[in-house]
Steps between C-alpha positions, in 0.01 A plus 500: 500500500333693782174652468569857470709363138226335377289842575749687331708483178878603456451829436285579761619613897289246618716234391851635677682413805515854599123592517279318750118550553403622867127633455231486246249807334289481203780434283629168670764458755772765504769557653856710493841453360802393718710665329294813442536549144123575520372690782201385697281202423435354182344223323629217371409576156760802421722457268874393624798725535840458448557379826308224418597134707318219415359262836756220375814756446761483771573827654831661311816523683650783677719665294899533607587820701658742274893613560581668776836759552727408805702833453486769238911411368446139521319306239154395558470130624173383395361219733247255308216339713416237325119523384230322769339208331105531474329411846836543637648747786852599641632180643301270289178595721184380257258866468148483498387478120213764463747775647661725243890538547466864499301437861726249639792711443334853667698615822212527802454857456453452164237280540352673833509825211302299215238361762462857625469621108221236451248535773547930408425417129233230668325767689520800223334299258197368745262779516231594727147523363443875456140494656652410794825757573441682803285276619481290847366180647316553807522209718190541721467290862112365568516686802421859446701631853867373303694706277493422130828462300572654171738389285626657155433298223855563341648342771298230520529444121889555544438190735294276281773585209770370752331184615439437093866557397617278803282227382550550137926434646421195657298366253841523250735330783237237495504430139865524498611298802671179396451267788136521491294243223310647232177373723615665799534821356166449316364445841671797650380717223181430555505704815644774374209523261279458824643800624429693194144386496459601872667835423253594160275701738770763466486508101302784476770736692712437175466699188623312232336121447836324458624598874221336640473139690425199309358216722423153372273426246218252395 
């Protein structure tokens, strides 16, 4: 039993395969859905779904194709793939465990699609502190005879968002990696979080509390 099921009961997200914690706000660590049956991040507490998959549940099987029609006077010939066992791929190839089927199976534009669906969703939701719309930072040299630069502080927030989302991607490919030990990724982690610490100075850019960096704490 991991940690995150002895946080969390059986009826709670926080306890299923499918939901993994990336950052953490006054309500604990949250994080989003894999399979997006809840939109944006969560905590661990909310109560489960029906898609529910417990951390010691294999991954179901793909299901057989259904019939297909060779010609509209013949008869249909149905062919029957026989269903992939759990952890397994075409040709007996063993799958990485934390990935739902319904990813593993996605075409590439599929998936190039639902990557460009979740940083637009990502970027909607991450407002910019209204104080601060239409404003600019003024990046001003010590010497008076060179030109100043102004930048627009929706851009540069557009950045920060970016450089967050990127980091918030590579802290899940850490923590689902399978050739790295639970101490390496610990260690790995821990950067990440060094990052967010270094980039808190940008917190108050964001409206809403929740968007904002957490660093490490004491």
């Amino acid at each position: 039993m991991d940690g995150l099921e002895r946080a969390y009961g059986p009826k709670e997200c926080g306890s299923c395969r499918l939901w993994r914690p990336i950052l953490e706000d006054e309500r604990g660590p949250i994080g989003p859905c894999r399979l997006r049956v809840r939109t944006g991040d969560f905590p661990g507490s909310a109560p489960r779904c029906e898609r529910y998959l417990a951390r010691d549940e294999a991954l179901p099987a793909r299901p057989p194709p259904p019939p297909t029609r060779r010609h509209a006077a013949a008869p249909p010939r149905v062919h029957h793939a026989e269903p992939l066992a759990p952890g397994q791929g075409p040709g007996g190839a063993a799958l990485d465990h934390d990935i739902p089927e319904e990813i593993l199976h996605m075409t590439r534009e599929e998936f190039a699609q639902a990557i460009r669906d979740v940083l637009r969703e990502e970027q909607a939701q991450v407002q910019l502190s209204p104080k601060w719309e239409g404003g600019t930072a003024l990046l001003k040299p010590r010497d008076p005879a060179l030109q100043a630069k102004e930048i627009p502080l929706d851009q540069l927030f557009h950045k920060v968002v970016m450089v967050r989302d990127r980091l918030r991607v590579l802290e899940q490919k850490i923590n689902a990696h399978d050739k790295l030990t639970d101490a390496e990724k610990v260690d790995l982690q821990s950067y990440v979080t060094k990052c967010y610490g270094s980039l808190t100075t940008f917190n108050v850019l964001f409206r809403d509390e929740r968007d904002r960096f957490v660093g490490e704490k004491a």
